[in-house]
N, C-alpha and C positions, 0 to 999 in steps of 0.2 A: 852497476854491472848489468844490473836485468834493461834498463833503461839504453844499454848499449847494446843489446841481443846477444852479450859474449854468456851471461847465466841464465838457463829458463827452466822452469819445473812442469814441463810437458811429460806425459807421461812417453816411454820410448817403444812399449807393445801396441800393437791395433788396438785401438776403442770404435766402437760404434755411434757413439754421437759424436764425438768430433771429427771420425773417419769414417762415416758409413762406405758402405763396399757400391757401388755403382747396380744402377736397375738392370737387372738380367732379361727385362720387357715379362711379358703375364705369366699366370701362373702357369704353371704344368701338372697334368697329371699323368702319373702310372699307373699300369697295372701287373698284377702280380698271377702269372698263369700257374696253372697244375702242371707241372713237368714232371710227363711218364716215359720211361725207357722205350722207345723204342727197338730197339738192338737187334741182333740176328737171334735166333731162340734154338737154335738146332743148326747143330755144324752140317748138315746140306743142303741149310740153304747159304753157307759160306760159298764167297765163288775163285776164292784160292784154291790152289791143292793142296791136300791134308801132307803130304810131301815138303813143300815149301814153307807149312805152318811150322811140324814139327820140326824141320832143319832149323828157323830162325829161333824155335825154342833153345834147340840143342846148343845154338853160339850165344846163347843169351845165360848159358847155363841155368836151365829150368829143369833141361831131362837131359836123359844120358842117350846117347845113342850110339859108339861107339861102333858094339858090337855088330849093327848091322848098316854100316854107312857103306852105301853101294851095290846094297843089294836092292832087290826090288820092293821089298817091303822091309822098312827099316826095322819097324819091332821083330818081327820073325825073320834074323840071315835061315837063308840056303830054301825060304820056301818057296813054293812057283805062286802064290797071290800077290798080287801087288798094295801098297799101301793105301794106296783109296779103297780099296775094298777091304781092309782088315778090319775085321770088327773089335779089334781090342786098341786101334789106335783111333780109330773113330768113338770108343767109349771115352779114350782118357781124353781128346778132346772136347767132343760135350762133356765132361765131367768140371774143366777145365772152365767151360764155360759157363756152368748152371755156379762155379763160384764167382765167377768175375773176373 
């Protein structure tokens, strides 16, 4: 039977000497860099509007906004500053930030 190729005791996983894997041509080196964050560090130098930020919080269910959708500054309805200039929604976003 082995003499007729119908039985052989080949092994059936990859071997290395009787299968080496083909030259990949010379060697290679890498290297390994120091990877420092970059990132924005203070939401003014963000170049969205603090408006458009917290909106897509809001549908991402992050924060609530509810109470003041449509007015001009989302966190405080009914007052006359507008949301870029609020200073408590400018904190919670850099806050936001300074966690990742």
């Amino acid at each position: 039977m082995i003499d007729a190729s119908l039985l052989t005791f080949q092994e059936d996983r990859p071997n290395v000497w009787t299968n080496p894997l083909a030259n990949h041509g010379g060697s290679v080196v890498n290297t390994v860099e120091e990877w420092k964050s970059r990132g924005l560090k203070h939401i003014r130098d963000v170049s969205a509007s603090q408006r458009f930020i917290l909106e897509a919080l809001h549908e991402a269910g992050v924060i609530d906004l509810d109470k003041g959708k449509g007015d001009s500054c989302l966190m405080h309805p009914g007052t006359s500053h507008d949301v870029e200039t609020c200073p408590i929604a400018e904190e919670l976003l850099q806050g936001m930030m300074k966690m990742g």
